[in-house]
PAZAPA-4460 file (N, C-alpha, C; in steps of 0.05 Angstrom, whole numbers, plus 32768, in hexadecimal, padded with zeros to 4 digits):
% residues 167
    n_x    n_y    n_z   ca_x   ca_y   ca_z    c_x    c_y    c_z   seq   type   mol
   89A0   8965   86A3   8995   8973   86BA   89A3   8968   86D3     1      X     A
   89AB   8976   86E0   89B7   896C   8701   89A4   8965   870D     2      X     A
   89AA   8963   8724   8997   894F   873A   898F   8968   8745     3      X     A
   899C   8981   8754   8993   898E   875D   897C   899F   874D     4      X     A
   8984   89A3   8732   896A   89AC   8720   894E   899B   871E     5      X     A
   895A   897B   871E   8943   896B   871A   8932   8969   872E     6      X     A
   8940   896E   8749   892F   8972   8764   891C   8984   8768     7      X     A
   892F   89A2   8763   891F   89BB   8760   88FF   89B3   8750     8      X     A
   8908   89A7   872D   88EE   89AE   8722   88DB   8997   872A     9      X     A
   88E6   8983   8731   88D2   896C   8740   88B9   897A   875C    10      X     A
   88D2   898B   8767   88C2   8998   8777   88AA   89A0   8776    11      X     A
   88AC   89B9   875C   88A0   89D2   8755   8891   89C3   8740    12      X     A
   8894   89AC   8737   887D   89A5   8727   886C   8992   873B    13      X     A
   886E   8989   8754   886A   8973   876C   884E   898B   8773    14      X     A
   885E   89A0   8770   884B   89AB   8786   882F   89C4   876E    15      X     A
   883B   89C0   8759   8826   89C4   873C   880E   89B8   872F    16      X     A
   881A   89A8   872F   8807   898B   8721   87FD   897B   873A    17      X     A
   8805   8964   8747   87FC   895E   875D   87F1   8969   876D    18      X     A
   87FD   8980   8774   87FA   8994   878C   87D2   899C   8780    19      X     A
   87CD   89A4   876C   87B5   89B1   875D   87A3   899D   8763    20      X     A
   87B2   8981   8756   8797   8975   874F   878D   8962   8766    21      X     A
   87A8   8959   876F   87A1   894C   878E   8799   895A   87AE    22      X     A
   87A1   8979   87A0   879F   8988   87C0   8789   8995   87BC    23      X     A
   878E   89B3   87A9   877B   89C7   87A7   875C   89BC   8791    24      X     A
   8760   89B7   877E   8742   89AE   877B   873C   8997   878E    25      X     A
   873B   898A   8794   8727   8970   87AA   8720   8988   87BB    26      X     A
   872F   899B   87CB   8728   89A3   87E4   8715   89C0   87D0    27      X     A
   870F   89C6   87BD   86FE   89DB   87B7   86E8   89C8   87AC    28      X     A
   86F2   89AE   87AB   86CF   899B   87AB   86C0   899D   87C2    29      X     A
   86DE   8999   87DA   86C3   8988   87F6   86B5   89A2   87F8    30      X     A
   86CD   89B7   87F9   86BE   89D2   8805   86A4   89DB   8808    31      X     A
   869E   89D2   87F7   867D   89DD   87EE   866F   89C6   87E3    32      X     A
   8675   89AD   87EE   8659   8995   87F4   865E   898C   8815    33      X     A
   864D   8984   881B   8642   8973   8835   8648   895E   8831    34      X     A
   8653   894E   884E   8661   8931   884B   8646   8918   8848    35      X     A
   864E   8910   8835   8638   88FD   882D   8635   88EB   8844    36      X     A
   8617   88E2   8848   8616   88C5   885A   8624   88B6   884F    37      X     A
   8627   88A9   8840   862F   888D   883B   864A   8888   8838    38      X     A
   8669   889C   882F   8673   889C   883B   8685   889D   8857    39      X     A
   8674   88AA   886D   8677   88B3   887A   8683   889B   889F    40      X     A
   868E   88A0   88B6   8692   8887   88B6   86B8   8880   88C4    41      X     A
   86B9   8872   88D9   86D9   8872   88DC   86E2   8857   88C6    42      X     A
   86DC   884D   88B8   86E7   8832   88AA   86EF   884B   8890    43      X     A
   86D3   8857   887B   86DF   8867   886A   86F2   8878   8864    44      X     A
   86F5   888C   8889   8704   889C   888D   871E   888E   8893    45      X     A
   871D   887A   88A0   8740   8865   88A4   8744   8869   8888    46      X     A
   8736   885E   887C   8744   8852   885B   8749   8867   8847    47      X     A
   873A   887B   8855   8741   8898   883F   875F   88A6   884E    48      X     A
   8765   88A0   8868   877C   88B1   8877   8795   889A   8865    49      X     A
   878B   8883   8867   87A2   886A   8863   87A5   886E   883F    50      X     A
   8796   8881   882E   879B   8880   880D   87B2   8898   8812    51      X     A
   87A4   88B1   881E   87AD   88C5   881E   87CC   88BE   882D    52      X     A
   87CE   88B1   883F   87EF   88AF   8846   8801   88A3   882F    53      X     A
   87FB   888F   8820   8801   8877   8813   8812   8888   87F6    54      X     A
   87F5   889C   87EA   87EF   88A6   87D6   880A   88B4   87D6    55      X     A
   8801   88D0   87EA   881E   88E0   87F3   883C   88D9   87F0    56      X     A
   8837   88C0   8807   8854   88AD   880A   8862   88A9   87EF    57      X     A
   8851   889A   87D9   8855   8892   87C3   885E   88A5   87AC    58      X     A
   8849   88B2   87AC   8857   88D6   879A   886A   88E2   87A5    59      X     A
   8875   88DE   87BA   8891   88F5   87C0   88A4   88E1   87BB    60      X     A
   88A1   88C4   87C3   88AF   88B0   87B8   88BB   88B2   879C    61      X     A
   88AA   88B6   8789   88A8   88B4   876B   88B6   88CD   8765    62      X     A
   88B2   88E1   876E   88BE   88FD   8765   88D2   88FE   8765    63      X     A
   88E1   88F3   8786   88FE   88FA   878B   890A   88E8   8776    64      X     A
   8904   88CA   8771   890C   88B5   8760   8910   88C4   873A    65      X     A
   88FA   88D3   8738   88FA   88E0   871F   8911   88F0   8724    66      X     A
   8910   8906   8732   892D   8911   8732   8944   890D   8739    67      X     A
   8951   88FD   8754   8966   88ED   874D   896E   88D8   8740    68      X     A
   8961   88C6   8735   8966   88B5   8723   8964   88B3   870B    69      X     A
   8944   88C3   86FD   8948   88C3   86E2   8954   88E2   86E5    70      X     A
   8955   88F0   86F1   896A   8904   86E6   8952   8923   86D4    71      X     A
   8938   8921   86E7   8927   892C   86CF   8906   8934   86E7    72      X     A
   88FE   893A   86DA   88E6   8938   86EA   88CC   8930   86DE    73      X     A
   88BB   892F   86F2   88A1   8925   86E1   8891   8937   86CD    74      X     A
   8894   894B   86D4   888F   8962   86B3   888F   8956   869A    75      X     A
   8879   895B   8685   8888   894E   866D   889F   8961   8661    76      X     A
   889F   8982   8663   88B2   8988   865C   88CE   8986   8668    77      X     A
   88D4   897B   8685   88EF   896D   8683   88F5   8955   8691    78      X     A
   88EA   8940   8680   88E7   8924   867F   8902   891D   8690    79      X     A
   8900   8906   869F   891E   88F4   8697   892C   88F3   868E    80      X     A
   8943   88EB   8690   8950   88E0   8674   8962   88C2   8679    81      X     A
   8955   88B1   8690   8954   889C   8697   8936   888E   869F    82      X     A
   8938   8876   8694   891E   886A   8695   8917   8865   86B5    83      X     A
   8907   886E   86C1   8906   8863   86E3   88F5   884A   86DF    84      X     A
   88FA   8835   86EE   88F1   8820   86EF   88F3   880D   870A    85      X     A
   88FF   881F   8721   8905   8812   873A   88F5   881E   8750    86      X     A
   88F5   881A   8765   88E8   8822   877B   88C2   8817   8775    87      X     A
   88B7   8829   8774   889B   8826   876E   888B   8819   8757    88      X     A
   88A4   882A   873A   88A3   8820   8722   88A5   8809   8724    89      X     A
   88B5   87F0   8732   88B6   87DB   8735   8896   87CD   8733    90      X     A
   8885   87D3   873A   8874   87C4   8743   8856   87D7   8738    91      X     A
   885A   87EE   872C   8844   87F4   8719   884E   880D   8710    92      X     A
   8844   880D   86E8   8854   8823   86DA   8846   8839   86DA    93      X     A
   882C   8845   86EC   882D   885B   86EB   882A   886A   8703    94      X     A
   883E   885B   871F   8834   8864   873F   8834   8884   874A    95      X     A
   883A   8894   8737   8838   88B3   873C   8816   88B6   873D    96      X     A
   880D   88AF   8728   87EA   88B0   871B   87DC   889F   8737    97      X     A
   87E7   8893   8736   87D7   8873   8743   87DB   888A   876A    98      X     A
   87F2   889A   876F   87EE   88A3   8783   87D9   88B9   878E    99      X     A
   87DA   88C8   876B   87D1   88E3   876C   87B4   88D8   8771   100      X     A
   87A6   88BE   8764   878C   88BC   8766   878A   88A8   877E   101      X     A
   8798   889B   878F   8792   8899   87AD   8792   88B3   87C8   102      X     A
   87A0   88C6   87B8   879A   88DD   87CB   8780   88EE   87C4   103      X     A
   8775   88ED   87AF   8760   88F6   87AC   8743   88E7   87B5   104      X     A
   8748   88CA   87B5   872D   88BD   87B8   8739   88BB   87DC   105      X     A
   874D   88BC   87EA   8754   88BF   87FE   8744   88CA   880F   106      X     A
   8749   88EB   87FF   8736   8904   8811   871B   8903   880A   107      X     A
   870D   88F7   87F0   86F8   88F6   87EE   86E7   88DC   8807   108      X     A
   86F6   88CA   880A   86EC   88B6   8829   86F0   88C5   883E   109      X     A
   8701   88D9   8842   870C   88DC   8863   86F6   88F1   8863   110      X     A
   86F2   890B   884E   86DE   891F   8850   86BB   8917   883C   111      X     A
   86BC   8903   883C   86A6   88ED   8838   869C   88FA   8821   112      X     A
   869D   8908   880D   869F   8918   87F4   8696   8903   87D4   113      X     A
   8684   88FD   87CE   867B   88F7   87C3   868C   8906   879D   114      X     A
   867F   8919   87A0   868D   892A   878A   86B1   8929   878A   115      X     A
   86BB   892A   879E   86D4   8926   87A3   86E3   8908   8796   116      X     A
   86D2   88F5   8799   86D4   88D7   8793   86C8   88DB   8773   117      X     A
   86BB   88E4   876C   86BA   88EB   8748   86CF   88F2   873D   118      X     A
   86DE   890E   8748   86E8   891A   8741   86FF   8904   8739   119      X     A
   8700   88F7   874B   871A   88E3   874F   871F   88CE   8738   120      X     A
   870A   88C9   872F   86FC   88BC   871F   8707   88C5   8707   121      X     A
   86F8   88DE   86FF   8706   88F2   86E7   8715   88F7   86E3   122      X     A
   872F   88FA   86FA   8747   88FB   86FD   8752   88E0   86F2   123      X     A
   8752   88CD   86F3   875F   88B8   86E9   874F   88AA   86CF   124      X     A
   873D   88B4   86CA   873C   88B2   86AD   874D   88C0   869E   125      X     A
   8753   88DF   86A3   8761   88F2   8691   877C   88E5   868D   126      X     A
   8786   88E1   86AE   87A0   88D7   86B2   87A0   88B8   8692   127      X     A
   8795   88A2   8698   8792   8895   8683   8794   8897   866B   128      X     A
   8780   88AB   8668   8783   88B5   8640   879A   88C4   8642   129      X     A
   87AB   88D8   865C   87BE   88E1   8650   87DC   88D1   8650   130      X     A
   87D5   88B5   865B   87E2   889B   865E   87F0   8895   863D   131      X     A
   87D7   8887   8631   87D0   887A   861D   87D7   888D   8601   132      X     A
   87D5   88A5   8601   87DA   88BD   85E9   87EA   88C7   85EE   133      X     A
   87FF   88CD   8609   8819   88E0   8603   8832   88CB   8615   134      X     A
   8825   88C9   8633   883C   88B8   863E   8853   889A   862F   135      X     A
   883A   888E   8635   8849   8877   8623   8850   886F   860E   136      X     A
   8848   8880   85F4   885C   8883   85D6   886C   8897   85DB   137      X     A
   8873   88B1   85F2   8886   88BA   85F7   889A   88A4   8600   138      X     A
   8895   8892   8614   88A9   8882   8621   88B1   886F   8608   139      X     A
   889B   8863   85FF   88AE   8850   85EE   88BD   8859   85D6   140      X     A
   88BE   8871   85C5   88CB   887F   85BB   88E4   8886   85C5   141      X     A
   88E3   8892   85E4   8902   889B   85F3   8910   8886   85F8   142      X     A
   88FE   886C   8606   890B   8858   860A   8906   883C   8600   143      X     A
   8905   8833   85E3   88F6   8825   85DA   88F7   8803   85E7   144      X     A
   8913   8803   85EB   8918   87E7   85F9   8913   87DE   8611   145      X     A
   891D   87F3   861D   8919   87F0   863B   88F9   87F2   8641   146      X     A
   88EE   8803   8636   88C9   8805   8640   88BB   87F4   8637   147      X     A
   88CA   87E0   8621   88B0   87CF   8613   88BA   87B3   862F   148      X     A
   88D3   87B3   8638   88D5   8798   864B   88C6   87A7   865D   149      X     A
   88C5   87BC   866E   88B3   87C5   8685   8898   87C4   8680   150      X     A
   8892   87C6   8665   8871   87CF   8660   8871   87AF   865C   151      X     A
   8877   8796   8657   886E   877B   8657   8875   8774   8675   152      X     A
   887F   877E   8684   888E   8776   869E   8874   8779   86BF   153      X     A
   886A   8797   86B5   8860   87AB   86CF   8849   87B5   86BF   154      X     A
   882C   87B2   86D7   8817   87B7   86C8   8812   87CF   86CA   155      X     A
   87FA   87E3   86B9   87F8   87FE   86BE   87F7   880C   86CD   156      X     A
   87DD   87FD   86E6   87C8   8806   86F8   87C8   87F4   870E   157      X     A
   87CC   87DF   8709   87CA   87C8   8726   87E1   87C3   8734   158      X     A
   87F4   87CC   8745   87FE   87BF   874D   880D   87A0   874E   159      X     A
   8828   879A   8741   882D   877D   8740   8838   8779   8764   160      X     A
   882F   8763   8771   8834   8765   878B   8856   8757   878A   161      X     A
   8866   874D   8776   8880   8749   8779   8888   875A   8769   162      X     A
   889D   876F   877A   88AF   8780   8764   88C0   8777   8742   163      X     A
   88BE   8784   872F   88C7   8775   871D   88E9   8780   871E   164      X     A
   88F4   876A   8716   8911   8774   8718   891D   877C   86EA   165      X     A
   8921   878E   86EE   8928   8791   86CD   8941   8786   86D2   166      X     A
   894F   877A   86AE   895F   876A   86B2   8976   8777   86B3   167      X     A
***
């Protein structure tokens, strides 16, 4: 796949999958609830504007990286066909997921959304089980060597605060 194809479908899947679960469902949650007290608030709303920048920042990061570098997009039907492991990947192996669910609990603080912050919730469970049953015996199958040093290297979900350098 070229770069210019891998961009295209990075795009068109950017704005599919992300676009759905991070844009259009949250905003057909708040729609129709009332902003909870207890979120509510300029400290929750800072910290929900500061996920939602971060989140964003981070997923368009990861996308363009999927298509110029591994040569592929985040689709499972047209994978990589280089292992990405730099930029973000550096420092946690699933930062597309880890973005999609800071922009969601994002808008659930900024629009004080209770159900919104569930949702978010549910969202990264699924993300997880579909971690654990398709992602990662796909990866170590495509790339058996290279993902087993990354998967002992870079943790799932937390952030390592020093980038790891592969050898």
């Amino acid at each position: 796949m070229s770069r210019t194809e891998s961009l295209l479908g990075s795009a068109a899947f950017l704005i599919l999958a992300p676009g759905t679960i991070a844009g259009l469902l949250p905003w057909l949650i708040r729609r129709w609830s009332p902003p909870s007290p207890l979120l509510e608030g300029p400290l929750p709303t800072l910290a929900g504007v500061l996920l939602c920048l971060a989140g964003l920042a981070g997923l368009i990061a990861c996308f363009l990286r999927f298509a110029w570098q591994g040569r592929g997009t985040p689709a499972p039907i047209a994978p990589p066909v280089v292992l990405v492991v730099t930029g973000l990947y550096r420092h946690v192996r699933n930062p597309m997921y880890v973005a999609v669910t800071a922009l969601i609990l994002g808008q659930a603080l900024v629009f004080a959304s209770p159900w919104t912050l569930a949702y978010g919730a549910v969202i990264w469970a699924l993300f997880h089980a579909f971690i654990l049953t398709y992602e990662e015996p796909t990866l170590r199958r495509s790339f058996p060597h290279q993902y087993g040093a990354y998967v002992s290297n870079v943790p799932r979900w937390l952030p390592r605060l020093k980038p790891w350098s592969p050898p």
